[in-house]
C-alpha positions, 0 to 999 in steps of 0.5 A: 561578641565578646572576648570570651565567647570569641576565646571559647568559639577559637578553642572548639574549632581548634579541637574540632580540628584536632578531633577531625584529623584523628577521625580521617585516619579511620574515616571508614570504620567509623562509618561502619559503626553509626550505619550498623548502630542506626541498623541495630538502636530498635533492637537494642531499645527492645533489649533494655526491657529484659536485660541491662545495657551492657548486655543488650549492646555485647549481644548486639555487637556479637550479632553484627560480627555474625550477620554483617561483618563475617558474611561481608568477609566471605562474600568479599573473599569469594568475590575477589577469587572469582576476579582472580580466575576470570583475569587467569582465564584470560590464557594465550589461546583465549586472547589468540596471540599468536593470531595478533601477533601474526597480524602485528609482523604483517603490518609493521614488518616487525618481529614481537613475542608479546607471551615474552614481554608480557612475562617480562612485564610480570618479573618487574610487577613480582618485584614492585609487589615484593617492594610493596609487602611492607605496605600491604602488611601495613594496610592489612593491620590498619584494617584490623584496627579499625575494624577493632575500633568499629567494634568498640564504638558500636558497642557504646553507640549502642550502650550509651545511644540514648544518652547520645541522643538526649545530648545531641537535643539538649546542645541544638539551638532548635525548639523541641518540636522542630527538633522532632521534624527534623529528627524525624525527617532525618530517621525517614531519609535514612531508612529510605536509603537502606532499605529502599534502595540499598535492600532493594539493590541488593535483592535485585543483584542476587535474584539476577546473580542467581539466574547467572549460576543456574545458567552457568555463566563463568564467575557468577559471584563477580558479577553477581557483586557488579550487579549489586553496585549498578543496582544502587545507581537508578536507570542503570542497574543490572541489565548491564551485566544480564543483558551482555550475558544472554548475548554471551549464552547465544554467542556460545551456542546456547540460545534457549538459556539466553532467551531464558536468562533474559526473560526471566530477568527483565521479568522478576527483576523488573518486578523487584524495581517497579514494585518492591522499590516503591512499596518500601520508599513510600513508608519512609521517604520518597527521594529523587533519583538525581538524589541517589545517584548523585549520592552513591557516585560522589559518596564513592569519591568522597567516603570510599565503599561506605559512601555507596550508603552515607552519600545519598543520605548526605544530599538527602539530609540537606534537603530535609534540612532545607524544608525544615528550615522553610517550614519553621523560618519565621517562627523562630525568627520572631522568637528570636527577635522576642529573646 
């Protein structure tokens, strides 16, 4: 190598570095715009037929704003008043304090009011919430920017897509056709995860949340929403929360709704998973359950919420990655060797 390539090769780590640190600040929202781009590029490649570009992609993005961002908005916030209600239905009588701290005197000889400290214990959280006010407006702003910025990178993701494409081709040192295996098998794995595993998680969670509702179980939303989460995670799932319901329905006298919540859920969505799941799978990709929840649990530390999508597609590109690389090793070795 000589002084030059090693002078070039210093200036795009040093400004990939750059670039990287300005990229973490809104690692989230970013994210945000190549999963709804990937989602979106189909239609906005069928757009192009009829309309400009710029027209396609200011359509497209109002389509996000209306059928992802803004139904993800509301869900969130009724999520989080169905959290709210379930921790103030926690009241003295349900937690029977009186009872406890009864029991508490009679062991230790100690005289407690724990409704008093509990109280006292609230002051000083009022007072940390108040000191804190500057850095939740602070956080609430970020937020907007990014979402403001997601909204702009989709819209020339969308613009721009195949110009993006036909760079990304022309700057990977791979023959053309091992670039079409590997895009390929990179545009399978993706879709594998979205719609066979994050769609599925996703029926699943609100075809038992709805049973939740119908049989009147306190907070349904919330725990609709869990549902969901423990969905993306093979071998776990909803049962964590229908099963634990149904023992709650019989606790509280009402056998007949338990045994049909139970039935009902171990039946529709058990159907969901067993054959929903593969039917979708197969036409893309088949990933490996160790994938998925290797995936969706170290995506979460790793990418935060956005990593419940890209994780599994992280560990699943690599090992696409690998196969290509198994598959074509020797050719472009000896190409290499004959350059």
């Amino acid at each position: 190598m000589n002084i030059s390539k090693g002078y070039l090769l210093t200036l795009v780590l040093i400004f990939a570095y750059l670039s990287w640190q300005l990229v973490v600040p809104f690692l989230q929202y970013v994210l945000l715009a190549v999963l709804l781009a990937f989602l979106l590029f189909p239609l906005q490649q069928r757009l192009e037929s009829y309309i400009s570009p710029m027209l396609a992609a200011l359509a497209l993005v109002l389509l996000a704003i209306v059928g992802f961002i803004v139904p993800f908005l509301l869900v969130a916030a009724v999520i989080a008043d169905d959290a709210a209600n379930l921790l103030q239905s926690l009241d003295a009588e349900t937690l029977q304090v009186s009872a406890l701290e009864s029991a508490i005197e009679d062991q230790t000889g100690i005289e407690v009011d724990l409704l008093e400290t509990a109280a006292d214990s609230a002051q000083e959280v009022g007072t940390m919430v108040l000191e804190q006010a500057t850095a939740w407006f602070s956080a609430l702003i970020h937020a907007l920017i990014g979402l403001g910025l997601a909204l702009f990178l989709l819209y020339y993701l969308l613009k721009n897509g195949d110009n993006l494409l036909e760079w990304i081709r022309k700057m990977t040192p791979l023959p053309m056709d091992v670039q079409d295996d590997l895009y390929g098998e990179l545009n399978d794995v993706m879709w594998a995860v979205l719609v066979g595993h994050v769609l599925i998680a996703i029926i699943e969670g609100v075809i038992a949340g709805l049973a939740l509702f119908v049989v009147g179980i306190p907070n349904a939303a919330f725990w609709t929403f869990i549902m969901v989460i423990l969905s993306l995670v093979p071998l776990i799932g909803a049962p964590l929360v229908w099963i634990p319901a149904s023992i709650y329905l019989v606790v509280i006298g009402e056998p007949l709704l338990a045994a049909g919540l139970a039935i009902y859920s171990a039946i529709v969505v058990g159907i969901a998973d067993d054959y929903l799941r593969p039917v979708v799978v197969d036409r893309y990709a088949e990933i490996s359950p160790a994938v998925i929840i290797l995936g969706v649990l170290g995506g979460i530390y790793a990418f935060g919420i956005m990593g419940l999508f890209f994780g599994p597609v992280v560990v699943g590109a690599l090992i696409t990655v690998l196969e290509v690389l198994d598959e074509d090793y020797d050719r472009l070795e000896e190409e290499h060797g004959m350059t």
